[in-house]
DSSP file (Angstrom, degrees, kcal/mol; ACC not computed):
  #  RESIDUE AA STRUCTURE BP1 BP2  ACC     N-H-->O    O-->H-N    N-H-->O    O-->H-N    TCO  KAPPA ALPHA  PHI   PSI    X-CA   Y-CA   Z-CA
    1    1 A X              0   0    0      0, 0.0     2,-0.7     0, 0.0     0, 0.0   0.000 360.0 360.0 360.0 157.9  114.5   89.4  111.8
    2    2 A X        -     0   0    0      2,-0.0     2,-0.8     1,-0.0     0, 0.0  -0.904 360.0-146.1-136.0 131.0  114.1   88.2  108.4
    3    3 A X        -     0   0    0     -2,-0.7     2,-0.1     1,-0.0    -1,-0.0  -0.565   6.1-163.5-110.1  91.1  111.7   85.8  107.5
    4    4 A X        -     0   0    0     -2,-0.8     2,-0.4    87,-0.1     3,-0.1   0.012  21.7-172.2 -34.5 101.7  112.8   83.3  104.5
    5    5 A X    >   -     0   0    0      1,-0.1     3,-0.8    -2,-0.1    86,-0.2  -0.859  32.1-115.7-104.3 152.5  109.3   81.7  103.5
    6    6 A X  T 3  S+     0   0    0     -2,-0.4   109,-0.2     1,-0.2    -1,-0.1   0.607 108.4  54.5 -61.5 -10.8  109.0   78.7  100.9
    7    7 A X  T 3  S+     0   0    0    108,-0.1     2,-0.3   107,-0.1    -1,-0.2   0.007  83.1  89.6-133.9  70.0  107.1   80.7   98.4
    8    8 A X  S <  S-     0   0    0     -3,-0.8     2,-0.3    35,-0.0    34,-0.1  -0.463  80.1-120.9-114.3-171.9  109.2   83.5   97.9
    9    9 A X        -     0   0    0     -2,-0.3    34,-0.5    32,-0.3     2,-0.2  -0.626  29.2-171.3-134.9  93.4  111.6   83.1   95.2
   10   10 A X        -     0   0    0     -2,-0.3    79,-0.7    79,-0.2     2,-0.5  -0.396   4.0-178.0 -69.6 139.3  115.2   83.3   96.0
   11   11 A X  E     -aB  44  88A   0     32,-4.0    34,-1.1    -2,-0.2     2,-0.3  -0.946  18.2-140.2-165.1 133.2  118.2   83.4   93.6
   12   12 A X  E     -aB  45  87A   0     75,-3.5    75,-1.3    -2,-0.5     2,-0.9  -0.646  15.5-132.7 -83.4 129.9  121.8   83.6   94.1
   13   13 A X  E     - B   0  86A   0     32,-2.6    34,-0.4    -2,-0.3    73,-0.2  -0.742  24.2-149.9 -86.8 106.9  124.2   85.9   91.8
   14   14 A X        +     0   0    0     71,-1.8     2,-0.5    -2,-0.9    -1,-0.1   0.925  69.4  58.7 -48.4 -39.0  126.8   83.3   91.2
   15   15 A X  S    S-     0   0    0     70,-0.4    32,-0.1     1,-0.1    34,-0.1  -0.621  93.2 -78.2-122.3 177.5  129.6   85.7   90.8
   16   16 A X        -     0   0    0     -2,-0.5     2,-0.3     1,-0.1    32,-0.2  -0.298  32.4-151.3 -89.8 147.8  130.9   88.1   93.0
   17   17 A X        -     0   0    0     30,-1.9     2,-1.1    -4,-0.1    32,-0.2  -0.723  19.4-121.5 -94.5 134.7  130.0   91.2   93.8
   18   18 A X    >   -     0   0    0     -2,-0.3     2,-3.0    30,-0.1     3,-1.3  -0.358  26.7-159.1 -45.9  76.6  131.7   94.8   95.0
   19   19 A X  T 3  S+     0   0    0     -2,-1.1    -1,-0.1     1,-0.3    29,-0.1  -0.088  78.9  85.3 -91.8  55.8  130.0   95.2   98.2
   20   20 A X  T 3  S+     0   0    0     -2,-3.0     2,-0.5     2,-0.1    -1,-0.3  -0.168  75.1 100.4-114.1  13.9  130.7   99.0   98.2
   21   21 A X    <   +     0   0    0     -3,-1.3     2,-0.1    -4,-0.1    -4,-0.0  -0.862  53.5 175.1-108.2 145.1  127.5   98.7   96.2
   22   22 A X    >>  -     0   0    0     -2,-0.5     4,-2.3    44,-0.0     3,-2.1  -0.368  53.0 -32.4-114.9-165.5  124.3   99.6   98.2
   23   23 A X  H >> S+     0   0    0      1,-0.2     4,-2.3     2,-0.1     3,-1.8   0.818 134.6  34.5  -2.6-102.4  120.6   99.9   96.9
   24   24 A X  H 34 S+     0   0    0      1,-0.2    -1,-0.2     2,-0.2     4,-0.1   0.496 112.0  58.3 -52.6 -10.8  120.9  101.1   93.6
   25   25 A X  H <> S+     0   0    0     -3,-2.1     4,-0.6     2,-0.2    -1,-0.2   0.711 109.7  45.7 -92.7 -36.6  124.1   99.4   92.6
   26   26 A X  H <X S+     0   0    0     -4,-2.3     4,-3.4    -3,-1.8    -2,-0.2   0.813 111.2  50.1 -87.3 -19.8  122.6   95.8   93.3
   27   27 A X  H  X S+     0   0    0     -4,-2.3     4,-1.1    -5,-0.4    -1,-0.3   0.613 102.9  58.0 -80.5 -10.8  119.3   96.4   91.6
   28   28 A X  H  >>S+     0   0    0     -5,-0.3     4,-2.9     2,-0.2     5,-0.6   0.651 113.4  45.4 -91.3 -23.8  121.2   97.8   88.3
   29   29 A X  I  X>S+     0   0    0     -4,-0.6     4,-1.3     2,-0.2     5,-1.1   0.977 114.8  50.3 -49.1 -61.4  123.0   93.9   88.5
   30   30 A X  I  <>S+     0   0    0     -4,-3.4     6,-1.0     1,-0.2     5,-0.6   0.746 118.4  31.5 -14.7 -76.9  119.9   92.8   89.1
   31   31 A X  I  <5S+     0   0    0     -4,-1.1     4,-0.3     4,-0.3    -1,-0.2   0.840 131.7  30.3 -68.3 -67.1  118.5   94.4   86.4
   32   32 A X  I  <5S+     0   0    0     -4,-2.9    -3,-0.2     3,-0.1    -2,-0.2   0.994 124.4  31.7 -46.6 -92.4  121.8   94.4   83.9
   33   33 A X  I  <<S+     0   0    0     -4,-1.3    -3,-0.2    -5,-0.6    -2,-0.1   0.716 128.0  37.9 -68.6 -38.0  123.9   91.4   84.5
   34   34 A X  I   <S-     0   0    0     -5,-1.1    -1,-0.2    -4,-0.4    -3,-0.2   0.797  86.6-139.3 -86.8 -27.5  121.0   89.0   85.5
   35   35 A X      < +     0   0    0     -5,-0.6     2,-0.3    -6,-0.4    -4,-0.3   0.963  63.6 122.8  90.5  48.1  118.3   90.0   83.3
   36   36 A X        -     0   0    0     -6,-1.0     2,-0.5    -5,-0.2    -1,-0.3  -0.966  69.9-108.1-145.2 153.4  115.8   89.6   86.3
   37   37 A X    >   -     0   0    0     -2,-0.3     3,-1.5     1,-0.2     2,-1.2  -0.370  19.5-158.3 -61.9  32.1  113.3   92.7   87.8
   38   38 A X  G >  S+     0   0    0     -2,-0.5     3,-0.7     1,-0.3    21,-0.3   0.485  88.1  58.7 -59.3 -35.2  114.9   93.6   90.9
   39   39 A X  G 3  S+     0   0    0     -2,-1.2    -1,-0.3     1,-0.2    22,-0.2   0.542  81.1  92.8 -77.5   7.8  111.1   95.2   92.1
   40   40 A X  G <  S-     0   0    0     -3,-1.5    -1,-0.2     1,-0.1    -2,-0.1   0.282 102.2-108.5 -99.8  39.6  109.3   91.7   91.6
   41   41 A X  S <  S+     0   0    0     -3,-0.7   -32,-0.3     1,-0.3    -1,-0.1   0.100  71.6 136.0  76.9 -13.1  109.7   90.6   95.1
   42   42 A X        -     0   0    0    -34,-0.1     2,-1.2     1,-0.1    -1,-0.3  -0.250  56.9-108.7 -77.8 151.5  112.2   88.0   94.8
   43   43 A X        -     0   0    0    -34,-0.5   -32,-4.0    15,-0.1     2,-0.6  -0.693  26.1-157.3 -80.8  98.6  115.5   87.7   97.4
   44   44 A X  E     -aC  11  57A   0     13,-1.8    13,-0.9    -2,-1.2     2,-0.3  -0.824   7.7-167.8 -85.0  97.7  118.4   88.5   95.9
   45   45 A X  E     +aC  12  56A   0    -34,-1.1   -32,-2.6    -2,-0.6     2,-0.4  -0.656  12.9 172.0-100.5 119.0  121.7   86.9   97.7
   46   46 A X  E     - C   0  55A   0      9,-1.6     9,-3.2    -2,-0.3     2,-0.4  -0.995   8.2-170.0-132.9 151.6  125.0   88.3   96.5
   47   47 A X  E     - C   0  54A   0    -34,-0.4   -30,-1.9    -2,-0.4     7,-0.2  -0.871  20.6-109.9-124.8 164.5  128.5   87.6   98.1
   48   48 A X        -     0   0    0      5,-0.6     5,-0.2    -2,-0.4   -30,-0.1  -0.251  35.5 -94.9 -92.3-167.2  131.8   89.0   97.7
   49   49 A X  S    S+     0   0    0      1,-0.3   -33,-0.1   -32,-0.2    -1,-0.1   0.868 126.8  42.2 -98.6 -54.7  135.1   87.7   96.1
   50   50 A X  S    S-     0   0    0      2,-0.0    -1,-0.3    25,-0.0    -2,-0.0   0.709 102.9-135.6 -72.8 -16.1  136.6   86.3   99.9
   51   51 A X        +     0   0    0      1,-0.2    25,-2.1    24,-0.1    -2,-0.1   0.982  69.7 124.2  45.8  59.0  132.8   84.8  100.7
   52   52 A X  S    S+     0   0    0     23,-0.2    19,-1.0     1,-0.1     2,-0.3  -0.219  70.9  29.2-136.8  30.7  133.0   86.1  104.3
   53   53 A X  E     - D   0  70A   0     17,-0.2    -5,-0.6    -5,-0.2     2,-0.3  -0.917  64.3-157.8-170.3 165.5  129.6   88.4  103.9
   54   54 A X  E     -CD  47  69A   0     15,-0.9    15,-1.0    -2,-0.3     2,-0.4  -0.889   6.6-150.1-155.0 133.0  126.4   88.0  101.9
   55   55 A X  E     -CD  46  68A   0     -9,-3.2    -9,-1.6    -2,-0.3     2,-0.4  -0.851   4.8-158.2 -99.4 130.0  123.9   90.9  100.9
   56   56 A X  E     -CD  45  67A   0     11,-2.0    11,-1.1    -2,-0.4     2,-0.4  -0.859   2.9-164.1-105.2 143.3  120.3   90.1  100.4
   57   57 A X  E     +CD  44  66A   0    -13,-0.9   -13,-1.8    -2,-0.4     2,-0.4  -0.994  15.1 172.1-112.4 123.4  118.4   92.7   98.2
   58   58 A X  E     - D   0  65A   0      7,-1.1     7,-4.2    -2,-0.4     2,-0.5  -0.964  22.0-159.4-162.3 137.2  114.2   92.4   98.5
   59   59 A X  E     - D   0  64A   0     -2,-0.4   -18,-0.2   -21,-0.3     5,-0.2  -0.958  14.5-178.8-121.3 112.6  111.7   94.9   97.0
   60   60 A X        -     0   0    0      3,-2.9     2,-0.7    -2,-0.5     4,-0.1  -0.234  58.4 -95.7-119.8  73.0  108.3   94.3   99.2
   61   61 A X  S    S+     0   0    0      1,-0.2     3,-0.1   -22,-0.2    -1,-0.1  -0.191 123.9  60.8 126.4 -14.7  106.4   96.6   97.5
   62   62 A X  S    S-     0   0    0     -2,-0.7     2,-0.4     1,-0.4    -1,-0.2  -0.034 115.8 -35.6-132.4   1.0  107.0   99.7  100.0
   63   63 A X        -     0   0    0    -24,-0.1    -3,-2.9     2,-0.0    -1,-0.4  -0.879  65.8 -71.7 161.9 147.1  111.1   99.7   99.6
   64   64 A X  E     -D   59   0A   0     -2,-0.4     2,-0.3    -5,-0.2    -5,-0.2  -0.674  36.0-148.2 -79.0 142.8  113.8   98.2   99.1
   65   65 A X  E     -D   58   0A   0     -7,-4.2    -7,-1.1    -2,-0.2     2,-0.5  -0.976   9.6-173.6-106.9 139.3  115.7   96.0  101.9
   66   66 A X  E     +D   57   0A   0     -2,-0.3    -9,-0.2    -9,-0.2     2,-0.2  -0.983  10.2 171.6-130.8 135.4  119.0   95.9  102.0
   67   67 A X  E     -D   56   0A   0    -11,-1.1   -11,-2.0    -2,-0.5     2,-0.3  -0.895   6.9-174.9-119.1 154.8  120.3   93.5  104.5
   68   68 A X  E     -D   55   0A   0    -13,-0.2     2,-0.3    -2,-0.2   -13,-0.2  -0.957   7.0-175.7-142.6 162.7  124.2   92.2  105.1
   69   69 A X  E     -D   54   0A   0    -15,-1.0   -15,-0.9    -2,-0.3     2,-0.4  -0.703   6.5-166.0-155.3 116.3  125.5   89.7  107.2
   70   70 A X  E     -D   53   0A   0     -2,-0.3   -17,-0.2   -17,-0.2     2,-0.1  -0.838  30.8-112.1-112.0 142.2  129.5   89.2  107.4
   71   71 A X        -     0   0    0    -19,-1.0     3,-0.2    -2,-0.4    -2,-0.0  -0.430  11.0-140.8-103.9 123.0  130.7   86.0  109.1
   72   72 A X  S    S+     0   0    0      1,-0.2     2,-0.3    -2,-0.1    -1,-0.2   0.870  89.7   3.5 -39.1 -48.9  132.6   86.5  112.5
   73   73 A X  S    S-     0   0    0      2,-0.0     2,-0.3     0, 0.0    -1,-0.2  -0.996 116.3  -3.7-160.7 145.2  135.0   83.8  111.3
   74   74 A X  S    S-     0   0    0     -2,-0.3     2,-0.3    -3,-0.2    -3,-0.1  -0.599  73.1 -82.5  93.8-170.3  135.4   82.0  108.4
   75   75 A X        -     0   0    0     -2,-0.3   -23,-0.2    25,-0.1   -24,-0.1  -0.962  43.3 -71.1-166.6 180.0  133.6   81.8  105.5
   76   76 A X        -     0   0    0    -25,-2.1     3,-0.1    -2,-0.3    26,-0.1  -0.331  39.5-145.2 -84.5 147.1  130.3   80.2  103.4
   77   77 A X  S    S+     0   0    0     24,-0.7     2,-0.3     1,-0.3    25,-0.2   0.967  72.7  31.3 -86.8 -36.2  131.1   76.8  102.9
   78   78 A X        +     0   0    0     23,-0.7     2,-0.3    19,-0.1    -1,-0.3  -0.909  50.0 150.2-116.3 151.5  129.4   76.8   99.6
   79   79 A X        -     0   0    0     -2,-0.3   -65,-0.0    -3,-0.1    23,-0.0  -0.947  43.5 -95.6-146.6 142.5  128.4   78.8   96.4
   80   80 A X        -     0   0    0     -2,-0.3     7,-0.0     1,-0.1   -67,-0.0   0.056  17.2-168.2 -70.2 172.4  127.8   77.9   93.0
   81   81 A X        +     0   0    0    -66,-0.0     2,-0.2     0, 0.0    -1,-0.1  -0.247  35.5 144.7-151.7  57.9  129.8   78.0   90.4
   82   82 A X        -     0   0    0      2,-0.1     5,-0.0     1,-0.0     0, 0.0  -0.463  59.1-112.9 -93.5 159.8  127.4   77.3   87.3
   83   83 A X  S    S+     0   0    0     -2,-0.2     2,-0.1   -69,-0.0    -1,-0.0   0.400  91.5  83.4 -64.9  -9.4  127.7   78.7   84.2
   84   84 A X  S    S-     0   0    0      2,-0.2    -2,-0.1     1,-0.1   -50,-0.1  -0.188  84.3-117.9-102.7-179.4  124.4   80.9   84.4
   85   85 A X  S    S+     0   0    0    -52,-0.1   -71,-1.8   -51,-0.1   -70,-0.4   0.588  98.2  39.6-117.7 -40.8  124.5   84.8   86.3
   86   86 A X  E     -B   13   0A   0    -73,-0.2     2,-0.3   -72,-0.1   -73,-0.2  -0.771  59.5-166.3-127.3 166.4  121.9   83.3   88.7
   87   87 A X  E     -B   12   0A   0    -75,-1.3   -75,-3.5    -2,-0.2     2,-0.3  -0.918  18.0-147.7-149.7 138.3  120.8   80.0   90.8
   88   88 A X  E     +B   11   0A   0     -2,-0.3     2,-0.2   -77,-0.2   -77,-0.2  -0.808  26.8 174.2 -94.7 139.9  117.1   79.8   92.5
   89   89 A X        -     0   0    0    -79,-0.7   -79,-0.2    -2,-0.3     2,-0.2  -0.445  33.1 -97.9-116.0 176.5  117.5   77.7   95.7
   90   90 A X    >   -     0   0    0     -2,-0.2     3,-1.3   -81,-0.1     5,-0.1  -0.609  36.2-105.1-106.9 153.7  114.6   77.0   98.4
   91   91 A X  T >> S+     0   0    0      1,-0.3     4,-1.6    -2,-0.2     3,-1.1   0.862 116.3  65.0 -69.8 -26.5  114.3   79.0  101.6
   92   92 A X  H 3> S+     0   0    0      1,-0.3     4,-1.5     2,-0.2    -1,-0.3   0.740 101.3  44.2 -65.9  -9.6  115.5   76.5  103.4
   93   93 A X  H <4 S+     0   0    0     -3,-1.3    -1,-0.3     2,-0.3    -2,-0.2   0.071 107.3  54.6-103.4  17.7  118.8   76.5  102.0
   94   94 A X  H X> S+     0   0    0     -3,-1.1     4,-2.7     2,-0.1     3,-2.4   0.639 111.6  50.7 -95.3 -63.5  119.4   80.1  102.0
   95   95 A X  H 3X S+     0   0    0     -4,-1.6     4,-1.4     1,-0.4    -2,-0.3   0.894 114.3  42.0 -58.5 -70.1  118.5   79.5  105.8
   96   96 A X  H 3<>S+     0   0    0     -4,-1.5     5,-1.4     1,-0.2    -1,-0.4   0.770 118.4  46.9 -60.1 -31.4  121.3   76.6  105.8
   97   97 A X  H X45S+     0   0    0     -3,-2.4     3,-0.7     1,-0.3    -2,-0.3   0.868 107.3  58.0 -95.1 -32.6  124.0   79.1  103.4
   98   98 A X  H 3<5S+     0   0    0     -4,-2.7    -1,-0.3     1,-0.3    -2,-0.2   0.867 107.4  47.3 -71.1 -44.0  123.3   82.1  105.9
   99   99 A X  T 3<5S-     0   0    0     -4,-1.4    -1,-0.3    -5,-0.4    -2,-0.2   0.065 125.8-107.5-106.0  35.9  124.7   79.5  108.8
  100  100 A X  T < 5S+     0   0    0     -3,-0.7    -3,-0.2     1,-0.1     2,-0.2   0.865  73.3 135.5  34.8  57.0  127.5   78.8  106.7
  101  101 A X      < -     0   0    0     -5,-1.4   -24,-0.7   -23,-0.1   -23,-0.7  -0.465  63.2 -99.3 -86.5 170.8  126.6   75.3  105.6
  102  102 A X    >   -     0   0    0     -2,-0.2     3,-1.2   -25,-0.2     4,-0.1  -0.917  25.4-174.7-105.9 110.8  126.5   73.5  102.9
  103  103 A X  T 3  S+     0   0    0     -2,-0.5    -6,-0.1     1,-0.3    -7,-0.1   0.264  76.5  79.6 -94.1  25.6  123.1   73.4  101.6
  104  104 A X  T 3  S+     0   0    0      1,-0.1    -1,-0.3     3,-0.0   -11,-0.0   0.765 101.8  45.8 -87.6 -35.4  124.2   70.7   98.8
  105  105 A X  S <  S+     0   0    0     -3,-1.2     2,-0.2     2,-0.1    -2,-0.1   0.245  87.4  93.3 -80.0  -4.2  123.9   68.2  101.8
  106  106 A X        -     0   0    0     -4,-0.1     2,-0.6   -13,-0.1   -13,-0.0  -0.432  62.2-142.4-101.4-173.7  121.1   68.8  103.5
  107  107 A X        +     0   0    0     -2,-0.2     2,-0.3     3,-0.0    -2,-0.1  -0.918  24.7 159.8-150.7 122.0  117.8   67.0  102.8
  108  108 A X        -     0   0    0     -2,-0.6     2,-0.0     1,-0.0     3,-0.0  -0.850  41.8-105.7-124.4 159.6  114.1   68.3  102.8
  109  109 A X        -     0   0    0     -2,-0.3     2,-0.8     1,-0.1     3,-0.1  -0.145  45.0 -92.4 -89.2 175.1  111.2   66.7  101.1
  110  110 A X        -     0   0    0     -2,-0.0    -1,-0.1     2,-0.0    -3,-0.0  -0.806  43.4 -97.1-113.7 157.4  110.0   68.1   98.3
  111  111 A X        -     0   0    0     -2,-0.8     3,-0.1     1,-0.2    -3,-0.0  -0.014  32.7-147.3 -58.6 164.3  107.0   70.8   98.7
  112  112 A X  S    S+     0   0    0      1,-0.3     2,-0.3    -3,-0.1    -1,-0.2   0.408  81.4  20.2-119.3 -12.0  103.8   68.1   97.9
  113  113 A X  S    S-     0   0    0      4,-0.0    -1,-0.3     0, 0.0     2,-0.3  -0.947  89.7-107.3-147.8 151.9  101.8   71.5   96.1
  114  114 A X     >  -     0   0    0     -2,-0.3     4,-1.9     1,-0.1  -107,-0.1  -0.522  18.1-141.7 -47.5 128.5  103.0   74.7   94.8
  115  115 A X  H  > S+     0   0    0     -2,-0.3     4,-2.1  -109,-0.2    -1,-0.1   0.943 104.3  44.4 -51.7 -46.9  102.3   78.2   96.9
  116  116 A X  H  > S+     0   0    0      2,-0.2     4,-1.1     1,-0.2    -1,-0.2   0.755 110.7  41.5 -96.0 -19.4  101.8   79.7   94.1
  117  117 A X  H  > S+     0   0    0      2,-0.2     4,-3.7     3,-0.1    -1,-0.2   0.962 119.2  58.1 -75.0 -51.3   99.6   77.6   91.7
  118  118 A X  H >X S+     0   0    0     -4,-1.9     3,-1.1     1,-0.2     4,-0.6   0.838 103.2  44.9 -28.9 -82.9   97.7   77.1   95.0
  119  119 A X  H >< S+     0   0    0     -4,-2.1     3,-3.5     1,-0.2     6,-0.3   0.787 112.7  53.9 -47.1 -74.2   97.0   80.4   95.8
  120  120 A X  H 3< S+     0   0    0     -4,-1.1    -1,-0.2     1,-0.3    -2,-0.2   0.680 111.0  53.8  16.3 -75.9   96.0   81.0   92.0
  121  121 A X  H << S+     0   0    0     -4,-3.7     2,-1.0    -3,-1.1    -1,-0.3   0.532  78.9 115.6 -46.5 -36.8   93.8   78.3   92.4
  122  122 A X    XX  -     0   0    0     -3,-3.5     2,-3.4    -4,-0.6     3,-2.6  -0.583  61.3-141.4 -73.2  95.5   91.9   78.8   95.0
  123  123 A X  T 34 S+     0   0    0     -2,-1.0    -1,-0.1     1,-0.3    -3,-0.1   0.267 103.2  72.7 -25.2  -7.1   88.4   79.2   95.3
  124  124 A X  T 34 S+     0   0    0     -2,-3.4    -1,-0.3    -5,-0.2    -4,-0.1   0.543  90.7  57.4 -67.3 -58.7   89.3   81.6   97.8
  125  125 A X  T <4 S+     0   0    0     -3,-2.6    -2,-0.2    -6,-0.3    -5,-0.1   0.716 106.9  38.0 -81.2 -31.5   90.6   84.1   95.3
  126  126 A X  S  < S+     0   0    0     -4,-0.5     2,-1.0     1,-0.1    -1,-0.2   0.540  93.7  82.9-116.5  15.2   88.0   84.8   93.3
  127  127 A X  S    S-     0   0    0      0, 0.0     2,-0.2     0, 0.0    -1,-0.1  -0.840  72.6-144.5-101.4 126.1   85.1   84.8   95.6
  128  128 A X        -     0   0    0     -2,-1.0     2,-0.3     1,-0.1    -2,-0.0  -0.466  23.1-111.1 -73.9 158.7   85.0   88.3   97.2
  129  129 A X        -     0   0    0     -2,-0.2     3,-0.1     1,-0.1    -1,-0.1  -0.510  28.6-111.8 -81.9 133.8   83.9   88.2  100.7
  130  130 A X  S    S+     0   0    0     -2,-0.3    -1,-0.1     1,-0.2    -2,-0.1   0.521 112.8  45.9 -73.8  16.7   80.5   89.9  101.2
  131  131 A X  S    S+     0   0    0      0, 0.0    -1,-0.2     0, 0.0    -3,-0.0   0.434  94.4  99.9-111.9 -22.3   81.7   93.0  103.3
  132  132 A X              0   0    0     -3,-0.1    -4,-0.0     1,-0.1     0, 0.0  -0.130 360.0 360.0 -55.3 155.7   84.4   93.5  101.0
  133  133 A X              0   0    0      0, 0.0    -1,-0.1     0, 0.0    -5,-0.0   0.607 360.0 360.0-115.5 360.0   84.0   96.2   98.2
């Protein structure tokens, strides 16, 4: 099972992709056509040309993951169609595009602190623990 968190960073390849590409094919997009790291942890969502599958790409530090999921019937009700090679969404709306929804529609608040500044932040982080070495 794959678990979408809010401070992961997800980002959609707006346009479609040749999904006779595996590993290495989606990380040289990655890498090429988006201008983005493919190894810096982020969820990479790419669909094909009919938008009746989507591939997620995720480097967690140990590997690549390659995941696909192609729609018994039907197809994603939405994808952008911006000018830019990528679009960052929230995990909940990956979570909503995955169940073929329209995640233009849906409504979540918006996060009240940052993961990541938190974490950063935290007094937490820079005291080491005294069993630690």
């Amino acid at each position: 099972m794959l678990k979408l968190t809010p401070h992961q960073r997800l980002l959609l390849a707006v346009q479609p992709t040749d999904f006779r590409r595996a590993i290495d094919g989606l990380a040289a997009i990655c890498k090429q056509k988006l201008n983005l790291d493919p190894f810096s942890g982020a969820v990479f969502a790419f669909t094909n040309r009919k938008h009746d599958a989507v591939k997620l790409l995720i480097f967690d530090s140990n590997g690549f993951w390659l995941c696909m999921k192609r729609f018994s019937q039907g197809k994603l009700a939405w994808w952008p169609t911006e000018a830019t090679d990528s679009v960052e969404i929230q995990a909940e709306a990956l979570s909503v595009l995955l169940s073929q929804g329209d995640p233009r529609f849906m409504f979540t608040p918006l996060p009240w602190r940052n993961l990541t500044e938190t974490i950063l932040s935290s007094p937490l982080t820079t005291e080491k623990h005294p069993d630690s070495i």
